[in-house]
N, C-alpha and C positions, 0 to 999 in steps of 0.2 A: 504494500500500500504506500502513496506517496499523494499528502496534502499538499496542493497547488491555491492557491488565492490571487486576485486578483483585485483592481479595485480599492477603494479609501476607504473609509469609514462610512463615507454616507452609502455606498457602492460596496459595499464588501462583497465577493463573488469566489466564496470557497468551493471546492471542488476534490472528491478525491477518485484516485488514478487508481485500480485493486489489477493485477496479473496473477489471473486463477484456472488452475486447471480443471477439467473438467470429467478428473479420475483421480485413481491415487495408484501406488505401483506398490504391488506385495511379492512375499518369497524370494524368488527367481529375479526378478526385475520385471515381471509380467505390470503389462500396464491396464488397470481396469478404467473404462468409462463408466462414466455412473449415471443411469438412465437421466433421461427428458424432465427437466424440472420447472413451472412456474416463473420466468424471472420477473415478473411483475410483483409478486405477494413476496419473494426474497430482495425487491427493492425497496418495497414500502418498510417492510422488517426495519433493515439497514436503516433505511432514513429515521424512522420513527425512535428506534435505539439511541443514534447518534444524536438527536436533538434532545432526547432524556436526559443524557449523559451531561449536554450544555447546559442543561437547566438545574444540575443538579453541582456540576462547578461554578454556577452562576457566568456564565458566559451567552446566555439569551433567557428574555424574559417571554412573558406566557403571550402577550400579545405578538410579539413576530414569529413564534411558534406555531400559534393560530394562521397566520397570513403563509407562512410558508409549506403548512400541511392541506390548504386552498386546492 
C-alpha cells in the first residue's frame, strides 16, 4: 500500500495505491487463484474502515464523513 495526497487543505485529495494479488502460493510454490469476489462490497469495507479509523484518531469529523460516504 502506498498513501498518495494531493491538494491543500481546503482540497485535500488522498488516495491510496494497494498491489494485490489475486491468490496466494502454498507447499510447492503452487500458485492458487482465489475464486471471483464482489469488488464493490470489498471497496465500500475499505472505505468505510478507513474513515472509522480517522474518526477515531481524530483526523475527520462526522460531518465530512457524512458528505464523503454520499
Amino acid at each position: 500500500m502506498d498513501i498518495q495526497t494531493f491538494g491543500d487543505y481546503a482540497r485535500w485529495h488522498p488516495q491510496v495505491h494497494v498491489l494485490l494479488a489475486d491468490g496466494l502460493v502454498r507447499g510447492k510454490g503452487v500458485f492458487y487463484v482465489m475464486p471471483r469476489f464482489d469488488i464493490h462490497t470489498l471497496t465500500e469495507l475499505f472505505r468505510t474502515n478507513i474513515l472509522k479509523m480517522l474518526k477515531q484518531e481524530g483526523g475527520i469529523e462526522d460531518g465530512m464523513m457524512e458528505k464523503i460516504l454520499k
